[in-house]
N, C-alpha and C positions, 0 to 999 in steps of 0.2 A: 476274614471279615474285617478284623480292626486293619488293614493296608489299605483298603476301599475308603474305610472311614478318615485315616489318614491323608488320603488323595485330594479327598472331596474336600476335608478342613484344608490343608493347605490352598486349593484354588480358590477357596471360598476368603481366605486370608488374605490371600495375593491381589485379589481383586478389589477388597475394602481397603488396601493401601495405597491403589494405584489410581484407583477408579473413582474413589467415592469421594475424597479430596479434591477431585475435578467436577463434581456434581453441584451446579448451582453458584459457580463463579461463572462470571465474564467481565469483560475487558472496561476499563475507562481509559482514554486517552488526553493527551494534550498535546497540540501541536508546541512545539521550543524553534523551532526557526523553518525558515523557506527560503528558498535560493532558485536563481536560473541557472541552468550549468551551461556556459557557450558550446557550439559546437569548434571542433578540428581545424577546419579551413572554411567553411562558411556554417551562418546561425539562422536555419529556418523554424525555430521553434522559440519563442523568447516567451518570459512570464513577467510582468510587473505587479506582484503580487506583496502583500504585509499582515501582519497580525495583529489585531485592533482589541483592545477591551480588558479585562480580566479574564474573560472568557476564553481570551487567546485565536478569538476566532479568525479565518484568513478571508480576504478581501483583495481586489484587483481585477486583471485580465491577464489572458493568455492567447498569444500572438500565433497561430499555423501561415506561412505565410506561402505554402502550397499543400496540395489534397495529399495528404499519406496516404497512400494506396501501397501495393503488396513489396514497392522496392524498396520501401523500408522496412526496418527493424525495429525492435521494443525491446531492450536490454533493460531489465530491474535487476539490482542488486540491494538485497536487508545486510544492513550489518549490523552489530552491538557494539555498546562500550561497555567494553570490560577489561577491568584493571589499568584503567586510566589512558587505554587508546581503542580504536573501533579495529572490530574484528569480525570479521566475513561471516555472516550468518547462513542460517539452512534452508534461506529462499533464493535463489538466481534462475532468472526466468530469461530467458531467448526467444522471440515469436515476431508474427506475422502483426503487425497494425490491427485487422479484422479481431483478429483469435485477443487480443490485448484489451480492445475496448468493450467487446462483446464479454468477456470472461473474467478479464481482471479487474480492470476498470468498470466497467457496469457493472459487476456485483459487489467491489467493496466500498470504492470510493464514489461510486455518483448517487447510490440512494443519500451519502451525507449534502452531497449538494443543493441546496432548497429553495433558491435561487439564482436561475442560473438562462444566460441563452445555448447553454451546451444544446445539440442536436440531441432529440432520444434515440436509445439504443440500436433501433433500428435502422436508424441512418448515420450509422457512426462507420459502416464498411462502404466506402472508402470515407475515412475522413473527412471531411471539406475542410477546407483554408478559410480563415476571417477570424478575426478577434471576439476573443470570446469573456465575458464579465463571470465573476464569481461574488457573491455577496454572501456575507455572513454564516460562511463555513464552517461547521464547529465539529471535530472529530469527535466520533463516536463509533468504534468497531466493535460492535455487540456480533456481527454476522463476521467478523476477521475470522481465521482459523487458531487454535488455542497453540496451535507450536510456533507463536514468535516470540520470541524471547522479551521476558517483563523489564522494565526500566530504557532505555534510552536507543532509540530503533531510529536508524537513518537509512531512508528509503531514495535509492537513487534511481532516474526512470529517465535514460537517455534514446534518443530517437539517432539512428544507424542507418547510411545508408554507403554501400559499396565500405563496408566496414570500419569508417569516419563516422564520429558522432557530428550529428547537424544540430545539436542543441537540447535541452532536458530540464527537468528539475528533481531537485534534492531538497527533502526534507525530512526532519530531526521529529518523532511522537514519541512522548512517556508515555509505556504504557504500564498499568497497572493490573491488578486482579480485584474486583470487587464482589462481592457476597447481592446474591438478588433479594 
């Protein structure tokens, strides 16, 4: 009898150490820098984007200067800094342009978007081409997933095609944990 009782404390332990500490945290961020990444041999994706305020919020447009459709790629890589250089984190993603906007993009990054001529989600397969405005973007990953790594995440999102990057951007968010 007391081995049962044993079993049950223990998972019952186990789980208010693993589990309950993660109960009623989530994420603050701030964006710390933005970049365009050029592409390889030519640059069909350009951003002239900045960070305005205290707020840190990001501002500018974003140049497709053809429709991504399926013969491209969507390369994301997270990395961290840790211990004084960035190191390959436990997100790297490979996908179709469709599967990227629908999935990744539409669910983390475009509900922060609040003004915006982005296309909605729906017409995001196949891309279109045209410049697109970003105003007063302010990160907030309440809906992110809880395993990115807290403090200094640089998220690099290059656009592939025939296994050349055509152009991308990279950007640097703190993130934190806060109590709701």
């Amino acid at each position: 009898m007391w081995l049962w009782e044993l079993k049950v404390f223990l998972i019952v332990w186990t789980a208010s150490q693993v589990y309950i500490p993660c109960w009623g945290k989530n994420l603050i961020g701030r964006f710390e820098s933005i970049n365009g990444i050029e592409g390889e041999e030519e640059t069909l994706f350009t951003c002239s984007l900045r960070l305005v305020g205290r707020e840190r919020m990001l501002n500018g447009s974003v140049m497709h200067q053809v429709d991504m459709d399926d013969s491209f790629e969507v390369w994301m890589d997270i990395l961290h800094f840790k211990n004084g250089e960035w190191a390959h984190g436990n997100i790297k993603v490979r996908t179709k342009p469709c599967d990227w906007f629908t999935n990744y993009f539409g669910k983390y990054f475009l509900p922060l978007i609040k003004d915006s001529n982005l296309p909605p989600i729906q017409e995001m397969c196949v891309f279109p081409k045209g410049e697109y405005y970003l105003r007063n973007t302010k990160i907030e990953p309440q809906n992110w997933p809880p395993i990115l790594y807290r403090g200094l995440n640089q998220f690099n999102i290059n656009y592939v095609r025939d296994g050349k990057s055509t152009g991308g951007i990279q950007f640097v968010i703190d993130l934190e944990d806060t109590k709701l």
